[in-house]
N, C-alpha and C positions, 0 to 999 in steps of 0.2 A: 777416585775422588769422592768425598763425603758433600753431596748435596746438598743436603737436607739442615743445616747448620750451620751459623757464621762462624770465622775463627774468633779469638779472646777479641778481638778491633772490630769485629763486628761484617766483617768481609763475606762474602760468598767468591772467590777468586780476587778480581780485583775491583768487585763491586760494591759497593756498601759505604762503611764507614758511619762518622758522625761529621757532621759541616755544620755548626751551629754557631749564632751569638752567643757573645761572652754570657750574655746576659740569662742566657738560658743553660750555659754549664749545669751549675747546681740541680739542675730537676731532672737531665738526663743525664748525667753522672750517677744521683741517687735511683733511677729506673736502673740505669745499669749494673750497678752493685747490688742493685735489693731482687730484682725482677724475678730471678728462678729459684733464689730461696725461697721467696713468697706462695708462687705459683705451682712448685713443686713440694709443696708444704701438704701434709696430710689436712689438717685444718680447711686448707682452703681448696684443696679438690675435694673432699665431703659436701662444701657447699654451693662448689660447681657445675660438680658432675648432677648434685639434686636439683638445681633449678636446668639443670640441660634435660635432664629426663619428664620433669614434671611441670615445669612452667614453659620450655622451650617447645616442648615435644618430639623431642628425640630419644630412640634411633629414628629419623627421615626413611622412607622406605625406598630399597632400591629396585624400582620399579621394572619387568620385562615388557616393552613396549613392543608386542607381538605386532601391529599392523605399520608401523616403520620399518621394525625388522624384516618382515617382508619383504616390503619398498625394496632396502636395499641389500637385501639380501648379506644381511649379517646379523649377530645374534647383540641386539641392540640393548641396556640396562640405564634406566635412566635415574639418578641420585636424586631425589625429590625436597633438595631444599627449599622449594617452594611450598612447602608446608608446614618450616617449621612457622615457629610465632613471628608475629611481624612479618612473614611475607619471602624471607628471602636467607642469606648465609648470612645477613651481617649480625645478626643478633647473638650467633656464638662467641664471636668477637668482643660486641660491644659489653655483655656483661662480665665476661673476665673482664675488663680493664675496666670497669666499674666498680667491681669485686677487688682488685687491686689497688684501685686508686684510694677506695676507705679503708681499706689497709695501711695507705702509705700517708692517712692522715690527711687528705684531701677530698673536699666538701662541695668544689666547683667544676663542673666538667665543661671541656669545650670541644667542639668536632664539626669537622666538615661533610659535606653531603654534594653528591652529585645528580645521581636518581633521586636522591631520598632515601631510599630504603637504609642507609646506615644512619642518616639524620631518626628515622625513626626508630628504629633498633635503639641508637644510642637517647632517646629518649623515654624507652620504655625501662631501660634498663633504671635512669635515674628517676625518673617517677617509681619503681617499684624498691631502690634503695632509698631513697630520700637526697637527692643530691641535684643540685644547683644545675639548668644544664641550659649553652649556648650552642646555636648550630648555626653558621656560616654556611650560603647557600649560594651559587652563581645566581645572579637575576635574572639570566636567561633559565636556568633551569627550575629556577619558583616557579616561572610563569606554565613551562611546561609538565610539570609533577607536580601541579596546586592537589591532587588528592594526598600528595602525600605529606604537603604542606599543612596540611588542613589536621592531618591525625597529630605534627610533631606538635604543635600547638596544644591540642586538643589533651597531648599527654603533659602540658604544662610546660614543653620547653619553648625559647625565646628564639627565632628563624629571623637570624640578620643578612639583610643583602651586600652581597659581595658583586660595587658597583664599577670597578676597574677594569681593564683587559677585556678579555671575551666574556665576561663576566657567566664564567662555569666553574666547572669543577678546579682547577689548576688556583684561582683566583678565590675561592673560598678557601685553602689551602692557605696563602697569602695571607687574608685575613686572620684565619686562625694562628697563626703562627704571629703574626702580631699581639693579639691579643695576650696572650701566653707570654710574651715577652715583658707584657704590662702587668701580668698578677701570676709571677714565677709561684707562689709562696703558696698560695690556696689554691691553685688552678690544676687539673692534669689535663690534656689534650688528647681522647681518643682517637688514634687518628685509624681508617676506615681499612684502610690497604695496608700488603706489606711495603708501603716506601716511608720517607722522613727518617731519620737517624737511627744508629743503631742505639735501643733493641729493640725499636718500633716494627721492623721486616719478620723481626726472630718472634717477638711476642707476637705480632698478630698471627703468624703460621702456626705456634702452636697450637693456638685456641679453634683454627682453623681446621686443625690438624683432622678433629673428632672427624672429620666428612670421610678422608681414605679408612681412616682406622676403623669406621662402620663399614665401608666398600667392602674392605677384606674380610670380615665377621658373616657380611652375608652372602656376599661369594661362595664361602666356606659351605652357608649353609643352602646356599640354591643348586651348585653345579660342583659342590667338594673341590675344588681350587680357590684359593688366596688371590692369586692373580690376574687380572683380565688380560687381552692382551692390547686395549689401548686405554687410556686415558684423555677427556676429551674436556677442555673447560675454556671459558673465553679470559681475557686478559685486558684488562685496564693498565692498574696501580700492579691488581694481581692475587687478590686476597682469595675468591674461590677458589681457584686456580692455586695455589701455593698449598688449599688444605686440599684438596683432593689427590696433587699430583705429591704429597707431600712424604705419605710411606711405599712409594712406588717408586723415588727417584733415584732411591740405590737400588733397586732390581734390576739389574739387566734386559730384563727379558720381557719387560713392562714398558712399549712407548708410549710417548708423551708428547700430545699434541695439544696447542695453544692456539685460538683463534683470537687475534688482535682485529679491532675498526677501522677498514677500511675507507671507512665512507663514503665519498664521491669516488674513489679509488684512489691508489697510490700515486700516483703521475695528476692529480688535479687537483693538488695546492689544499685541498679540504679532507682532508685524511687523519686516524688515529693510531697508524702501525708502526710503531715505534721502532720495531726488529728491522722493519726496511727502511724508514726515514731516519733514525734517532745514530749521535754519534756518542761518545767518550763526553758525559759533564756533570753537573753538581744540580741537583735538583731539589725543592725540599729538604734540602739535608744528609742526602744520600749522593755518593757518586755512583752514576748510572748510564743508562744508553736514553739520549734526550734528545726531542722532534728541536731543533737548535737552527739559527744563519751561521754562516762564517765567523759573525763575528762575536757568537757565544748567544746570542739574543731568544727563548723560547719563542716559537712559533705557534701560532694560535690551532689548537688541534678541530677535529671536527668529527662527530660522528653523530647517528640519529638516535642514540643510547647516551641517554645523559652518563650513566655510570662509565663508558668508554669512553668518554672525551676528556684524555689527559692525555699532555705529550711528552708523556717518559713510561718508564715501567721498571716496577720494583728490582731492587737487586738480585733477591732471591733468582727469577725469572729471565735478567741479565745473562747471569753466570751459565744458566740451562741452554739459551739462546746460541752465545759464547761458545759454547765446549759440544754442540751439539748432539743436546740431552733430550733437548725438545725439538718439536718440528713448528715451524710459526706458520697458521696462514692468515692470509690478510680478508675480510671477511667485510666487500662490501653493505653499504643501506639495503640496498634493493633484494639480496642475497639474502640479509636475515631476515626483512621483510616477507620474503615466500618459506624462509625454514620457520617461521611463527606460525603463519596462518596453515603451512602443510602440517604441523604438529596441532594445531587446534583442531585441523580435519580430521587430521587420524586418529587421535589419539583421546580427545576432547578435552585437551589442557595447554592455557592460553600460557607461552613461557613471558618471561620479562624480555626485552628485544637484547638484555646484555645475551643473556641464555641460549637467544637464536642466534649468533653468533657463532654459538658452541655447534649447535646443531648444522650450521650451514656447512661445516666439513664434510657433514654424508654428503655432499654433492662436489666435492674436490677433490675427492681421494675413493678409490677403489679399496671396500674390503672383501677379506674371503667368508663365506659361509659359517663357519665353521670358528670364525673370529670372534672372541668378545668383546664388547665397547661399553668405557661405561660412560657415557656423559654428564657431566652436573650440569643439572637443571637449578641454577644458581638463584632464580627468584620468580615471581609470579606474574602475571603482564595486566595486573590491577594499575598498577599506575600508568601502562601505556596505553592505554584504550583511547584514550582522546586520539593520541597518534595513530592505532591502528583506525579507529570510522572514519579519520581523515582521509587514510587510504582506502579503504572500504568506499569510499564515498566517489573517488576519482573513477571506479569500476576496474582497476586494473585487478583488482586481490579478490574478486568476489568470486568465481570459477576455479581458482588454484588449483592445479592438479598436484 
């Protein structure tokens, strides 16, 4: 099976699709048809690939975190998208479809934000093209990523509260996709993750993509192998996670592990792991595996990572899940909690709590010595610092071993 790509309908197996109003036909119809002409255009990789290298600052370094490695006694590499610009992975993303969208003759952008980090990404992007930009934001999670609220602004975009439901991440979604339905004509809708209709899962993977396709380049040149032999990234919607595991998921020989939010844990109603909770339904636009009641109803997710609190997961991610391509684990608060503050111990680099996520798998699974891993370090833990001195503050995290 070919992972790595939806078929002509936009499927990863029997994941995917487009589930849209009528209303918004025309604009993903037109994404559809036009999208990999575009982006596979010499034209517009010339202008891509230059602002990833020189405005984004990539190649990300893939870092050998020698006093982890230790720890655990494996040969530990850590992808350092926490330093490209803005902070995090979303910024490869959001200026391709920035890049795209004033290609496709559209001057107004709109996108959702959970952390933040892609509300700011996707503001730097349109502050630096010139373009119009709205970011829908839970009001729960304004309140707790005010630093990051404070920069979308600051880059000139407009941070609308999305005051319904749990009012997070799932519910700015909601929003945006309203919004979009009211100005089809000028508007494009970046949307953050690989989920929403197809070719939103496909396009954002691509752009995604650069994180494995660096992996393997410097693989190459630290230890003369391409391949690691795990791949480690956390899971939301699924966007970091979709570009790191992304030329790895037709190698055999390369597993592939996913750490979804658990939160309060599986079994206590306040959970974001979708692979254990989530059944067969339509979410956003996409049919996928969704945190769901019997009677079809989305369930309020929960985790202490704004950017993981969605209760579904992209299709790309489905189909891995499915066909067991990937291994899921569930990756309570308290859990990333200690793999944050044990990576600022050791290492002296605070991750984003999505990131400690990734990282908490070193303490769930046994590897060999002699194993390499490579984790993406998906974003930077600038925006969660409030949350971390909170903890700090209770005394439970100040001693961490």
């Amino acid at each position: 099976m070919n992972y790595q790509n939806p078929d002509e309908n936009g499927y990863y197996g029997e994941f995917g699709g487009a589930f849209i109003p009528e209303m918004l036909y025309p604009n993903v119809a037109e994404l559809q048809s036009k999208y990999l002409e575009i982006i596979e255009s010499d034209e517009f990789q010339k202008e891509f690939q230059d602002l990833l290298k020189n405005y984004v600052g990539r190649a990300t370094p893939l870092y050998f975190a020698k006093n982890l490695s230790q720890k655990y006694g494996a040969q530990i590499y850590l992808k350092r998208e926490d330093l490209n610009h803005t902070g995090a992975h979303k910024i490869n993303n959001a200026l391709g479809q920035a890049l795209l969208a004033k290609k496709l003759g559209k001057n107004r952008i709109i996108a959702e934000t959970g952390a933040g980090q892609h509300g700011v990404a996707t503001a730097t992007a349109c502050a630096l093209l010139g373009l119009e930009c709205i970011i829908y934001m839970g009001e729960i999670d304004i309140a707790r990523q005010a630093p990051n609220v404070a920069r979308m602004k600051m880059l000139g975009a407009k941070v609308v509260p999305a005051k319904s439901g749990s009012k997070t991440l799932k519910d700015a979604v909601n929003e945006a996709l309203r919004d979009w339905i009211n100005n089809p004509v000028t508007t494009h809708y970046i949307i953050g993750s690989v989920v929403g209709p197809h070719p939103f899962p496909d396009l954002v993977a691509r752009f995604q993509s650069v994180i494995s396709k660096e992996i393997r380049e410097q693989l190459s040149e630290k230890i003369s192998r391409k391949n690691p032999d795990y791949v480690i990234a956390c899971v939301g919607g699924g966007s970091n996670a979709a570009g790191t595991f992304y030329h790895f998921v037709n190698e055999e020989n390369v597993k592939l592990i996913a750490a979804e939010a658990g939160g309060f844990g599986i079994d206590s109603g306040k959970s974001a792991a979708t692979t254990f909770l989530g059944t067969l339904g339509v979410l956003h636009g996409s049919k996928s595996l969704v945190m769901q009641d019997k009677d079809g109803q989305v369930t309020e997710p929960h985790s202490i990572s704004a950017g993981l609190d969605y209760p579904g997961i992209g299709p790309f991610h489905a189909n891995l899940f499915q066909q067991n391509r990937a291994e899921f684990f569930s990756i309570n608060d308290d859990e990333a909690l200690k793999s944050a503050f044990e990576l600022t111990k050791l290492e002296g680099i605070i991750p984003a709590l999505e990131s400690a996520h990734a990282l908490a798998v070193l303490d769930k699974k046994k590897f060999g010595e002699k194993e390499v891993l490579v984790i993406c370090l998906s974003g930077r833990g600038d925006k969660d610092m409030e949350t971390y001195l909170q903890k700090m503050g209770d005394g439970r995290w100040k001693n961490e071993d």
